[in-house]
VOBAMAR-728860 format. One line per 5 residues: number of its first residue (from 1); for each residue x, y, z of C-alpha. Coordinates in pm, 1 decimal. Layout:
VOBAMAR-728860
NUM> X,Y,Z | ...
//
This chain:
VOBAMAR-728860
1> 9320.3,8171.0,7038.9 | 9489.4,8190.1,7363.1 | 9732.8,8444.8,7531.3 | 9853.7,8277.4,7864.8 | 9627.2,8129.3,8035.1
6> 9328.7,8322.0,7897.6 | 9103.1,8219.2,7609.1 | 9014.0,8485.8,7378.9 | 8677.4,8621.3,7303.4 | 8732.9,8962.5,7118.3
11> 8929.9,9255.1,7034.5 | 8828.6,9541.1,7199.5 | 9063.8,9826.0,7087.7 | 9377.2,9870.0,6904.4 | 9630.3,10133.8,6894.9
16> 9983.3,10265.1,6815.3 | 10140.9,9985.8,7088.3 | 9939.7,9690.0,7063.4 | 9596.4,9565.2,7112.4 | 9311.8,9464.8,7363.9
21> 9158.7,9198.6,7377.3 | 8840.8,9087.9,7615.6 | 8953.5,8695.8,7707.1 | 8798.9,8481.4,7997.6 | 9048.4,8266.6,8268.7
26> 9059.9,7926.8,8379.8 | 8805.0,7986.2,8623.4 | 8545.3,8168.2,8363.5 | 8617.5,8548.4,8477.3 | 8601.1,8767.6,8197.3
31> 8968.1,8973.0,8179.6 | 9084.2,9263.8,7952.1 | 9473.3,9130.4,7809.0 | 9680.5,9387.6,7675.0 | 9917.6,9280.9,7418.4
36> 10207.6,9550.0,7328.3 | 10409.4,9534.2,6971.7 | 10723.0,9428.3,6962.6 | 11002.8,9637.4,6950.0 | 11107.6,9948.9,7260.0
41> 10791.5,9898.8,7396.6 | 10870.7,9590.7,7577.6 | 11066.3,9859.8,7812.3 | 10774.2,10047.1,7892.3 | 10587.4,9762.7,7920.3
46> 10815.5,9582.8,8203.0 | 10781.5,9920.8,8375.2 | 10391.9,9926.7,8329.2 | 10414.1,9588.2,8478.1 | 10564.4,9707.4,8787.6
51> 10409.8,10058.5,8875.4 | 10099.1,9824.4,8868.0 | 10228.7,9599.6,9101.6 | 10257.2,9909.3,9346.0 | 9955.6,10039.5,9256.6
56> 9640.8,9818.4,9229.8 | 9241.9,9899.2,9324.1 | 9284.2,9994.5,9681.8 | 9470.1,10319.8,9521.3 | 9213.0,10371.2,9258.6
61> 9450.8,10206.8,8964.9 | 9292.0,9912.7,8781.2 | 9456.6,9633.0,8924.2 | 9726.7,9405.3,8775.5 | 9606.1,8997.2,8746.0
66> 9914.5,8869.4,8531.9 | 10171.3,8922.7,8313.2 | 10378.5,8694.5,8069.9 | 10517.2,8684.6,7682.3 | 10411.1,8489.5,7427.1
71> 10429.7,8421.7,7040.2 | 10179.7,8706.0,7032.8 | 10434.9,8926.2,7182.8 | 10416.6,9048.3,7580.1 | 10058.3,9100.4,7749.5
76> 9946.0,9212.7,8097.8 | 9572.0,9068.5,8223.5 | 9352.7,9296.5,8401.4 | 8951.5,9297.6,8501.4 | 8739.3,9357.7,8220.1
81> 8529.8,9636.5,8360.5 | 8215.8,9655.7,8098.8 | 8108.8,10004.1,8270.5 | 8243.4,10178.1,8025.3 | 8464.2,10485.5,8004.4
86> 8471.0,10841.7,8095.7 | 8463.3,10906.9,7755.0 | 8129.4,10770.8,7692.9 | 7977.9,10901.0,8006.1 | 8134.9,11273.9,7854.5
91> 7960.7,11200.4,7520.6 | 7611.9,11192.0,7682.3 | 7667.9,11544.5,7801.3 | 7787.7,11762.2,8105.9 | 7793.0,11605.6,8401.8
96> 7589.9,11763.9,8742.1 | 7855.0,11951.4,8903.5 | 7836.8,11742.4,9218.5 | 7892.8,11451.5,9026.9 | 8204.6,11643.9,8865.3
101> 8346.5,11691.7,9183.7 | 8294.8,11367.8,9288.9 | 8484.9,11242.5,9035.9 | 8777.9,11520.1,9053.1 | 8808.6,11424.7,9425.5
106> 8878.7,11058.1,9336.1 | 9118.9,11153.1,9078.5 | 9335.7,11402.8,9303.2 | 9330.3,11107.5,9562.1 | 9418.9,10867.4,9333.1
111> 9681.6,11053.1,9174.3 | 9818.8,11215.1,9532.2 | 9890.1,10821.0,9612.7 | 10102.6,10760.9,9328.4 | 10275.6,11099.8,9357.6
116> 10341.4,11035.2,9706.6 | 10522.7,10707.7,9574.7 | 10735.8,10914.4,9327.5 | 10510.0,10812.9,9036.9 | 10385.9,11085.6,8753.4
121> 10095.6,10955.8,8523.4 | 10184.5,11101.6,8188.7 | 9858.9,11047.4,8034.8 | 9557.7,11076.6,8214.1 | 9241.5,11132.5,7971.4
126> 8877.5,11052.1,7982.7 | 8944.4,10748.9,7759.0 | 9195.7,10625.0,8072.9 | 8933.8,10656.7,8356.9 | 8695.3,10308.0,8313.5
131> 8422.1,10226.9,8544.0 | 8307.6,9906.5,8700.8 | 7958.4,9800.5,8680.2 | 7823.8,9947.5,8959.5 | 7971.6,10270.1,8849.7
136> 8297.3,10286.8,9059.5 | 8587.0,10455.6,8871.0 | 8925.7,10318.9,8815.6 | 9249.7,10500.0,8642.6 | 9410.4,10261.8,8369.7
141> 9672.5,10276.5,8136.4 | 10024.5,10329.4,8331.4 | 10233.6,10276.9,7968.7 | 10346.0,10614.2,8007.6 | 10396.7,10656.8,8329.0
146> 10714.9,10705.0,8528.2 | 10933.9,10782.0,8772.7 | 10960.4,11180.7,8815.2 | 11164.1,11176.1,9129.3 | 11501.8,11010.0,9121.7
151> 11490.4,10952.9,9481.3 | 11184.6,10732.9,9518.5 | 11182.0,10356.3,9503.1 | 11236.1,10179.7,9168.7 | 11333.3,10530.9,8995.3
156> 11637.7,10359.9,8872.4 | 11459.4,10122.8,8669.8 | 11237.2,10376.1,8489.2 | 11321.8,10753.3,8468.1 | 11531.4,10730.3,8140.1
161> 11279.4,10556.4,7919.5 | 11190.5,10904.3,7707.9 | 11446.5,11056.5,7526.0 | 11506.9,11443.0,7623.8 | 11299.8,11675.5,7406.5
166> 11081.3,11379.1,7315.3 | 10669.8,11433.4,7369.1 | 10474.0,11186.8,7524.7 | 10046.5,11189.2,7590.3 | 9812.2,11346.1,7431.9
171> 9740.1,11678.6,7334.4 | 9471.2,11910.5,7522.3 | 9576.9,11681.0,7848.7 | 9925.8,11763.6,7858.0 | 10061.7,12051.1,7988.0
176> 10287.0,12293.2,7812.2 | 10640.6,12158.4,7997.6 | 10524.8,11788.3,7914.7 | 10464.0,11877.8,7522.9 | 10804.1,12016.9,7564.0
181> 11000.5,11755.6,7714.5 | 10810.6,11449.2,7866.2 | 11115.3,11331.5,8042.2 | 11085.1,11596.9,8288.2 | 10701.9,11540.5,8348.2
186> 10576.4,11583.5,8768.0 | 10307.7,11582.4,8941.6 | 10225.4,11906.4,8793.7 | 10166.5,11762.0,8507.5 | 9873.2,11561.6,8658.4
191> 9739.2,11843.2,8766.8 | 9684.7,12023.0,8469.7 | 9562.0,11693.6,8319.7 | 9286.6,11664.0,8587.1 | 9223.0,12016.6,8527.2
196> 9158.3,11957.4,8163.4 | 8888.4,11690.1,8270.3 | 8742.6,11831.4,8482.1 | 8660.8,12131.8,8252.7 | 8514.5,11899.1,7971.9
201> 8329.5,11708.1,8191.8 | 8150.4,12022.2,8344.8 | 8171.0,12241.0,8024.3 | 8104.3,11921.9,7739.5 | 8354.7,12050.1,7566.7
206> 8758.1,12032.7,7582.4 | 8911.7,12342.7,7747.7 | 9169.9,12347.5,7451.4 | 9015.5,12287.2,7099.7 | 9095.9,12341.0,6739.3
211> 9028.6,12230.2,6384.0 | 9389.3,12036.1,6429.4 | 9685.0,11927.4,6627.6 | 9848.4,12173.5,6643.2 | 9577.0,12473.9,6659.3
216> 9510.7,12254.1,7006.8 | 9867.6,12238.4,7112.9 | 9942.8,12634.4,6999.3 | 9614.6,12684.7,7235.2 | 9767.1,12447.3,7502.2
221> 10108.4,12689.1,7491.4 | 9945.7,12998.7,7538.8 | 9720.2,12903.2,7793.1 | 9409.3,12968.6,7597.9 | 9073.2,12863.0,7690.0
226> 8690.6,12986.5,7708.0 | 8626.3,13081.8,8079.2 | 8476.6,12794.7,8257.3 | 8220.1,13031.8,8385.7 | 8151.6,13136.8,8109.7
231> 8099.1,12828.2,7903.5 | 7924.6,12655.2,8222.0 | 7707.7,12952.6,8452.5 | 7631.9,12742.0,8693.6 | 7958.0,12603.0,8779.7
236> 8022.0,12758.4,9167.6 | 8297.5,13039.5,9145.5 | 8500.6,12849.5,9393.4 | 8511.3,12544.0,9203.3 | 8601.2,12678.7,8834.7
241> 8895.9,12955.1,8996.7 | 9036.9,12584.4,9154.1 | 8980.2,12401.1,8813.7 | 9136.6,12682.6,8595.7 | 9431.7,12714.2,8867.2
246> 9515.6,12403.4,8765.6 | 9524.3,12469.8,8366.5 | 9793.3,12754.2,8460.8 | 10086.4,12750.4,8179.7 | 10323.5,12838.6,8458.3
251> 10306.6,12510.8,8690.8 | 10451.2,12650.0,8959.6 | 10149.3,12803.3,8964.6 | 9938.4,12487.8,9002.2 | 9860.1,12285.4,9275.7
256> 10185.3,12129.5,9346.2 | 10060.6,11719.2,9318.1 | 9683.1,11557.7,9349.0 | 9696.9,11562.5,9732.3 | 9722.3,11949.9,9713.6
261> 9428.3,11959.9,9420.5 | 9238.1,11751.6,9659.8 | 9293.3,12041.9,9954.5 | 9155.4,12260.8,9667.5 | 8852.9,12055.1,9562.9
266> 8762.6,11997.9,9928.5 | 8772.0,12323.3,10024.3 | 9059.2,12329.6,10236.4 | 9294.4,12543.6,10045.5 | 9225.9,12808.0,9779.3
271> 9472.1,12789.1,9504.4 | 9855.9,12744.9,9557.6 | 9984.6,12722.0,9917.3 | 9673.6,12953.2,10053.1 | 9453.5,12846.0,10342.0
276> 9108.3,12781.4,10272.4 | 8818.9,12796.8,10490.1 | 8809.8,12726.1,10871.6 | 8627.2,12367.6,10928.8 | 8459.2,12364.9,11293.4
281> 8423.1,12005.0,11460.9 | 8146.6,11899.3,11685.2 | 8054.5,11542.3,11853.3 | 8277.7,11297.9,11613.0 | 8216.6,10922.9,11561.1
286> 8298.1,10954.3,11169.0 | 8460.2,11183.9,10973.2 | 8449.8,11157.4,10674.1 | 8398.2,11393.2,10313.6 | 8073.6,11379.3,10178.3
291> 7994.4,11466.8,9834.1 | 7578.6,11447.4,9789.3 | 7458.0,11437.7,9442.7 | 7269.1,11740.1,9367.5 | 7363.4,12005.9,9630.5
296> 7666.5,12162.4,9455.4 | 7444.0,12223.3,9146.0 | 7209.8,12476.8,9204.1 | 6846.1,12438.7,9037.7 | 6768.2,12735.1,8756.0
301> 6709.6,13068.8,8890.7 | 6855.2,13003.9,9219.7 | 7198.5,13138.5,9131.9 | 7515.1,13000.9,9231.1 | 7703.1,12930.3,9569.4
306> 8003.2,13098.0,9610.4 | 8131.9,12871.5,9898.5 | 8327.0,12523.1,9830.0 | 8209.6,12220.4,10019.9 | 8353.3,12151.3,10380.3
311> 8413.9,11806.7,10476.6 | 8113.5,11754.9,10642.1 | 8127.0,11595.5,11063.3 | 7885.1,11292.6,11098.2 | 7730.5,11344.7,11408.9
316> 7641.1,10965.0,11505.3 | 7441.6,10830.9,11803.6 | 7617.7,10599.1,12080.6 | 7322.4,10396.9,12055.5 | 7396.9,10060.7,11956.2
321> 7792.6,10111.2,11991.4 | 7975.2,9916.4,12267.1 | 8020.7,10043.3,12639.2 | 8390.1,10103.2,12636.3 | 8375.3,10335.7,12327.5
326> 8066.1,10534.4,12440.7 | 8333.9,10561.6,12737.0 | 8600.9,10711.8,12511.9 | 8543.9,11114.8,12502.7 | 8454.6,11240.3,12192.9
331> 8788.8,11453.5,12159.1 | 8979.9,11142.1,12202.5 | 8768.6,10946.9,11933.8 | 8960.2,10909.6,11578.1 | 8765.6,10947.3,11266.1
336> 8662.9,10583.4,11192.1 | 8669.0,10473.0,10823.4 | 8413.1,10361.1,10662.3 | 8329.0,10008.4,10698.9 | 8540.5,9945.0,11037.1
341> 8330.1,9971.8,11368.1 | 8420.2,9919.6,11717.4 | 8446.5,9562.9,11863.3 | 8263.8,9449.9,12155.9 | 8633.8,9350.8,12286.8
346> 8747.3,9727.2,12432.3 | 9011.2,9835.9,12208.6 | 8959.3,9645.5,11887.4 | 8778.5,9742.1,11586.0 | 8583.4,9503.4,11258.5
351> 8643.5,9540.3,10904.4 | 8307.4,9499.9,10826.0 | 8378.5,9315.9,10446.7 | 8565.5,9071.8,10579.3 | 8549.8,9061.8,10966.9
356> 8888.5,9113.5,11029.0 | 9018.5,9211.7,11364.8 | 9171.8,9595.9,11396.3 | 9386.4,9753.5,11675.0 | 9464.4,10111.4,11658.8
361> 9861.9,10187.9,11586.7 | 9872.5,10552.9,11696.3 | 10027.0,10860.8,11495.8 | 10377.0,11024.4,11594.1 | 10758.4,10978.8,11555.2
366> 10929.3,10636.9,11569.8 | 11246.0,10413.7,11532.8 | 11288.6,10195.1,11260.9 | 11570.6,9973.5,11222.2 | 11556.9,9836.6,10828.6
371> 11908.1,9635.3,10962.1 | 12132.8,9708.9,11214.9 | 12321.2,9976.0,11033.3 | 11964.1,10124.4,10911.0 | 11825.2,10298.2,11240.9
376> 11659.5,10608.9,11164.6 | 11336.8,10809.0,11272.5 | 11036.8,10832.6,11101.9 | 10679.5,11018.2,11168.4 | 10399.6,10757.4,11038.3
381> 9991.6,10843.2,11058.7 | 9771.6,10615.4,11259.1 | 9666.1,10330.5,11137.0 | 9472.5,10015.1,11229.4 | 9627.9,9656.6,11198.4
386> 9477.8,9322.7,11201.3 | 9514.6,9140.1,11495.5 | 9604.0,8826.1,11285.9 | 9766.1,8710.8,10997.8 | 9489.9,8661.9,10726.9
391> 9327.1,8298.1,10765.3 | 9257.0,8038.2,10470.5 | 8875.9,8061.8,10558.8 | 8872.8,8503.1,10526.7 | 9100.4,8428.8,10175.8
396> 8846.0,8130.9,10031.8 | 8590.3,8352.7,10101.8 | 8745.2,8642.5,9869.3 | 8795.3,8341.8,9613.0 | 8453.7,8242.2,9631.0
401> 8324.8,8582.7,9571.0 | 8566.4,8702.6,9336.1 | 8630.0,8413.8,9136.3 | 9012.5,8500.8,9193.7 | 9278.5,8294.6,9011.1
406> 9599.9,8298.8,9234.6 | 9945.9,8336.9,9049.9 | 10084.6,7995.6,9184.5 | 9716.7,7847.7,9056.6 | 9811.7,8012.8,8728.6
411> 10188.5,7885.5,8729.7 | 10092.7,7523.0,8857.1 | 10253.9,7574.4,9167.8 | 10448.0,7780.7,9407.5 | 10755.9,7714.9,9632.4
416> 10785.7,7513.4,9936.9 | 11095.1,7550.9,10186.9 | 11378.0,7302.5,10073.4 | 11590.5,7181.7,10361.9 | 11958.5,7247.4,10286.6
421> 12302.1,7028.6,10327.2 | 12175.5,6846.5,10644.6 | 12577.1,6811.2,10720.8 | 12486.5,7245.6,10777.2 | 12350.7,7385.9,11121.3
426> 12163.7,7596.1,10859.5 | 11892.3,7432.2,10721.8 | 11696.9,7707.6,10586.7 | 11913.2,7741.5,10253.9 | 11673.1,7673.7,10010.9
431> 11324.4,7643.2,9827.9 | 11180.3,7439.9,9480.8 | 10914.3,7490.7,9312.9 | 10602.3,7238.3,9364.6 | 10385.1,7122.8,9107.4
436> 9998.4,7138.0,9239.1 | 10056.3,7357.4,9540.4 | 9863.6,7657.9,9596.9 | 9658.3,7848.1,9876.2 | 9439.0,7549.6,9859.7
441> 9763.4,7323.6,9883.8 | 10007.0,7492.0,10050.4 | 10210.4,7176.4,10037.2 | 10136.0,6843.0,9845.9 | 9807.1,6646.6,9997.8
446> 9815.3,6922.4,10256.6 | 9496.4,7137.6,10330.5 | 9501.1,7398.5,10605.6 | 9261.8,7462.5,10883.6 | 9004.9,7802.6,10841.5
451> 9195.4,7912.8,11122.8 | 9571.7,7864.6,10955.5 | 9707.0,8162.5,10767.4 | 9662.5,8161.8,10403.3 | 9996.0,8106.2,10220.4
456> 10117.6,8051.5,9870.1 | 10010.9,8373.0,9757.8 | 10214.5,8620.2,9539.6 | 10264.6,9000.6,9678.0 | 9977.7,9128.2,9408.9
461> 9752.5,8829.3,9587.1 | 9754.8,8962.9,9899.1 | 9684.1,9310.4,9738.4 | 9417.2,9208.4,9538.8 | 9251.7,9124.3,9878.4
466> 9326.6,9374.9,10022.9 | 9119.6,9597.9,9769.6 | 8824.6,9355.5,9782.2 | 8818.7,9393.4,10169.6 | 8835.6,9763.1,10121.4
471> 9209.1,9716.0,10368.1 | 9586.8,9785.2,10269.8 | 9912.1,9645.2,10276.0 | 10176.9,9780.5,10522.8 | 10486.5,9932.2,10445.5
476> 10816.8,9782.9,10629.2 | 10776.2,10103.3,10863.8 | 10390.1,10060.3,10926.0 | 10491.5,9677.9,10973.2 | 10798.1,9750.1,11186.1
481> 10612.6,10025.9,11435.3 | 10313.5,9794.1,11423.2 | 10535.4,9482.8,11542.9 | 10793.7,9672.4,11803.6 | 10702.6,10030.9,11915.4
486> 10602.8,10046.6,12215.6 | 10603.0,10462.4,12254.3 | 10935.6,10495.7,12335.1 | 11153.1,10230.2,12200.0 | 11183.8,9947.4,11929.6
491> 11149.4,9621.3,12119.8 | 11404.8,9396.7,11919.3 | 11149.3,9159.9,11915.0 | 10776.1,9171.6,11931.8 | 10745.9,9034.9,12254.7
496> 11046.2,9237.1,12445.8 | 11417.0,9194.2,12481.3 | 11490.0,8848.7,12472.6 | 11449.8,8563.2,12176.4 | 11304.2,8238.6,12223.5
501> 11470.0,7915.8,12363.2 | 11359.4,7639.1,12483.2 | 11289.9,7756.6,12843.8 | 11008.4,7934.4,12686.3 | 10865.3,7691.3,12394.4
506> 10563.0,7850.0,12369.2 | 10713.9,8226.0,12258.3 | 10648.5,8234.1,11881.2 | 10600.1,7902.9,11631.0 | 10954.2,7897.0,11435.7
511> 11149.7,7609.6,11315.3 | 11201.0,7345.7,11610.3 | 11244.4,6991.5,11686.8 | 10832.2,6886.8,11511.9 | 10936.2,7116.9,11225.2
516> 11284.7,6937.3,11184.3 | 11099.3,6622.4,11212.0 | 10890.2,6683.6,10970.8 | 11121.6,6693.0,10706.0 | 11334.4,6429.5,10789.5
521> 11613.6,6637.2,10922.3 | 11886.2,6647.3,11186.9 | 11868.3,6837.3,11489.7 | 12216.5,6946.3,11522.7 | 12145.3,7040.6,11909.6
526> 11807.9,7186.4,11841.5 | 11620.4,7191.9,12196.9 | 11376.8,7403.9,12091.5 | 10981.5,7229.8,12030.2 | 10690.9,7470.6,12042.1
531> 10457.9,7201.6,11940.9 | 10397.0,7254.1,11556.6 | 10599.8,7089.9,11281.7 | 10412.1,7381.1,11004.8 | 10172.8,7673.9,11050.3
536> 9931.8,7706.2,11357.5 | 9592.3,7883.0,11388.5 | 9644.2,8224.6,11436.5 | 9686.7,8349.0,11780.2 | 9760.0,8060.6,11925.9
541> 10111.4,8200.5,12056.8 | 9986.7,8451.6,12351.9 | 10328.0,8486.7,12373.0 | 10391.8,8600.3,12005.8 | 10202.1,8925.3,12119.4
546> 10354.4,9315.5,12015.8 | 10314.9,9637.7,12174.8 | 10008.5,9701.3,12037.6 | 9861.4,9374.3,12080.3 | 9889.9,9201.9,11733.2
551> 9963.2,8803.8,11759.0 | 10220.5,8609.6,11549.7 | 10473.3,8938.1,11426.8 | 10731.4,8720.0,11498.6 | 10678.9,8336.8,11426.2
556> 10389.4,8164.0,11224.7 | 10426.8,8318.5,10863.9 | 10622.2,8592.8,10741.8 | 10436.8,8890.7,10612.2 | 10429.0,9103.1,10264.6
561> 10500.5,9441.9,10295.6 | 10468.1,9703.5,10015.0 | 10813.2,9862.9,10003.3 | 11012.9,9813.6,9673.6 | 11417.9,9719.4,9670.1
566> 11523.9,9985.3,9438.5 | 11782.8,9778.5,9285.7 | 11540.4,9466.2,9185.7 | 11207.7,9354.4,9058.7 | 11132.3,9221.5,9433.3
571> 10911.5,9277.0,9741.2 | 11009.2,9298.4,10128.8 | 10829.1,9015.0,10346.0 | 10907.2,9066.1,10754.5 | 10912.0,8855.5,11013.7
576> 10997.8,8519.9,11132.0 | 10781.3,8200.3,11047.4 | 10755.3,7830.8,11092.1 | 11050.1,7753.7,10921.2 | 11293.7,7982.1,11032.5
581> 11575.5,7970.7,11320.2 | 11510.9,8124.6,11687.3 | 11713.1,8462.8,11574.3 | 11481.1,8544.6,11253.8 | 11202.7,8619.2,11539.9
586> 11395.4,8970.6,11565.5 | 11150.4,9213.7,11443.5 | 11422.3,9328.3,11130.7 | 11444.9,8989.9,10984.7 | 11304.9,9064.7,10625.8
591> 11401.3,8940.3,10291.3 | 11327.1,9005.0,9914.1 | 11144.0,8724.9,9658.5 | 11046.9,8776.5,9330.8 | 10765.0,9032.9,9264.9
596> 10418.7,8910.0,9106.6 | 10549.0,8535.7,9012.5 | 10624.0,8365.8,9309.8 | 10393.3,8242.7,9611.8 | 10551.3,8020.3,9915.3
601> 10426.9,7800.9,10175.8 | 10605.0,8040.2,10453.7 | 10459.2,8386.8,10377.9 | 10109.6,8500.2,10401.8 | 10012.5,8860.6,10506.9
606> 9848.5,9104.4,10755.5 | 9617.5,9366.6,10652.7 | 9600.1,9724.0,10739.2 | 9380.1,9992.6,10729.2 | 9487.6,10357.9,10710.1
611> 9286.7,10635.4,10865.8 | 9351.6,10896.1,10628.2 | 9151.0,10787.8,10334.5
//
């Protein structure tokens, strides 16, 4: 039996909406296909199918590998993680506090990033947190999930899937407002869930129990539950007052969303809205939280800590690290992330999984300009952004270690640029699709250099990379500021004021006389030749070079970006490319393709790495 593209080995679970199966892909990975029922599931399932397109492993979520409908009804692929469940790891017993927290740190992150995005869970559970092998933990299951704010992107196409009064999740995870009305679910909600984890993976037991449904729920109503304390004595004070503050019945009594129930795990705020300890810095290299197995649980007879863990400074020596950092006083040093080390080049850093370039894209207020009418300010955290667009060689490499199957591999092909009426001046008016092209291929019999960007890859391509290189997608704004700020002003294009001609060939590789050439069509005045009919290795434009030093913003490939068009089931790319005429270069040329299905032989994309995770 096949679903798709995947060959079926087993069923692995089945409930109320469909099934599970464990299947293996055309290139032998094994993947976990969920198949939903017919019927007004389909709805929630074309919504599951794009909350995980906006969140995938680099934000905790198990990541999305395909989606498609069959006689068998519609199914999503993901990894098949055979690590089991927190579920089974609860069933063994309670956990070590430390490793508790551990785990209630990753989920207030985790959840913080989709709550930042305007995204409410709905059903968090042990049964929904799987782990891989080596024992990382990812949340699954966004069928309930949802829109809670009507303002963020994509609300419109899934806030009224639940009926008013209708409950959704399940009970002893659910907080009192969802049992009462799921439609109105927030990030509250979350919280309490968390909370409710937490507790029964420290106490081995469900805060809220009862011989039946609704015994639980009636419990879950009135807020009644054994002290943690009590049911767990060597659970730190600190830690069960922040665990119970998040079982409140009230939720505006709660931690407001995961980022503020990570402030409270972390120590940095106690309870709702209340400042937390003072955390004193010294010589920083690295800063970074660290959670050690074994020192939050205190061995018998030693009693319990009443103090919650600081984020702890990592006071590193300059041995080793390159002259012009050691240079760099330690108050002016950012907290490095982990994996990312200085360069030997002063003022670039390494991704150390996949050796890709960094500069440093400072915090503070800047202009954006979506479009001409769509200037406004906005205040963005540092970041660091590669240097380059991502190169075939740095994505094969990914392939070869992940076994990845690309969408365009799984569709037979992806689109190549289509010259239009060549009786037109504008000749980009068009793309078809191409039967055998892929990252590989970009186009037919054509294999790119290790230095060429990688292209024909879908959106959730570039993002699956990005979570194996332990890097990030941009937004438009992190892409804009990255590509034109240059501390006080937008350039309007990476380079400065002016666009290229043909007094200055060598700006940025766009469409020009080769690339007309090339596919057989006329020039219509074109004076313009920067010397490559298709994509060139990266950097080779000096010219193409932005404020903050990154090559090829403006010609080469276009770039995904992770911002959603509220109105469609499509994702932003940005910039100018090979293909596209001298005014495209302008740092707000961006346009929308089809999310998840569609890969091109003119967009590729440029990592990121954020500093505050």
């Amino acid at each position: 039996m096949k679903i798709g593209p995947y060959e079926v080995l087993e069923k692995v679970g089945q409930g109320g909406a469909g099934a599970v199966f464990r299947a293996r892909g055309p290139n032998g990975r094994e993947v976990a296909v969920k198949v939903l029922k017919e019927g007004r599931a389909n709805e929630r399932f074309e919504r599951e199918v794009r909350l995980l397109g906006s969140l995938g492993e680099e934000e905790g979520f198990v990541p999305l590998l395909g989606s498609g409908a069959g006689p068998e009804g519609r199914w999503l692929a993901m990894p098949f993680f055979d690590g089991g469940t927190l579920r089974d790891r609860i069933m063994k017993g309670p956990m070590k506090v430390a490793e508790a927290l551990e785990l209630g740190v990753f989920l207030a992150r985790t959840l913080s990033r989709a709550h930042e995005r305007g995204i409410v869970h709905r059903d968090l559970k042990p049964e929904n947190i799987l782990y891989t092998k080596d024992g990382k933990p990812l949340v699954a299951d966004l069928g309930l999930a949802k829109h809670w704010s009507r303002d963020a992107d994509g609300a419109s196409q899934s806030i009224s899937l639940t009926r008013a009064g209708e409950m959704r999740g399940t009970p002893g995870y659910m907080a009192p407002e969802q049992m009462k009305d799921s439609k109105e679910a927030t990030p509250e909600a979350d919280v309490f869930a968390i909370g409710a984890i937490l507790y029964e993976c420290l106490a081995g037991v469900p805060a809220f129990t009862g011989t039946n449904i609704w015994t639980v729920l009636e419990k879950v109503e009135s807020g009644t539950f054994e002290s943690l304390r009590k049911a767990r004595a060597d659970v730190p004070a600190w830690l069960a007052d922040g665990i119970e503050s998040a079982l409140e019945i009230d939720p505006g009594k709660r931690p407001r969303d995961g980022h503020e129930l990570l402030l409270v795990l972390t120590g940095e705020r106690s309870r709702r809205g209340r400042p937390g300890i003072a955390i004193a810095a010294s010589l920083v290299l690295v800063l970074v939280l660290v959670l050690v197995l074994g020192r939050s649980g205190p061995s018998a007879g030693t009693g319990t800590s009443t103090e919650p863990p600081v984020p702890v400074i990592a006071v590193t020596s300059d041995t080793g690290l390159p002259k012009w950092y050691q240079a760099i006083p330690a108050r002016e040093r950012f907290g490095l992330p982990r994996g990312v080390v200085p360069s030997e080049k002063p003022g670039e850093y390494r991704n150390e999984k996949d050796g890709t370039t960094l500069l440093l894209v400072a915090a503070g207020p800047c202009t954006v300009r979506g479009s001409d009418e769509d200037v406004h300010k906005v205040v963005l955290g540092a970041f660091l952004v590669s240097k380059y667009e991502l190169t075939f060689k740095q994505f094969r490499r990914f392939v070869e270690d992940t076994h990845y199957v690309t969408g365009a591999e799984q569709k037979g092909g992806g689109l190549i640029f289509k010259p239009g009426d060549t009786d037109q001046e504008d000749f980009l008016s068009g793309y078809e699709q191409s039967e055998g092209t892929s990252w590989r291929h970009p186009e037919v019999g054509a294999t790119p250099l290790d230095d060429e960007p990688v292209t024909q890859v879908t959106y959730l391509d570039a993002r699956a990379y990005c979570a194996w290189a332990g890097l990030d997608l941009p937004t438009e704004e992190e892409w804009e500021k990255a590509a034109s700020w240059d501390g006080k002003r937008a350039r309007p294009f990476p380079w400065g004021d002016r666009p290229p001609s043909a007094a200055d060939p060598r700006r940025a590789n766009i469409g020009d006389l080769s690339f007309l050439r090339a596919i057989r069509f006329p020039p219509h005045g074109m004076d313009f030749e920067d010397g490559y009919p298709g994509r060139a290795p990266v950097g080779s434009f000096e010219g193409d070079r932005s404020p903050c030093g990154a090559l090829d913003m403006g010609g080469n490939v276009a770039e995904w970006c992770t911002m959603k068009d509220p109105r469609s089931e499509a994702q932003r790319y940005r910039g100018g490319h090979f293909c596209a005429a001298p005014k495209d270069t302008l740092v707000t040329t961006r346009d929308l393709i089809t999310l998840a299905a569609t890969a091109t032989n003119w967009v590729g994309f440029r990592p990121i790495r954020r500093l505050d995770r």
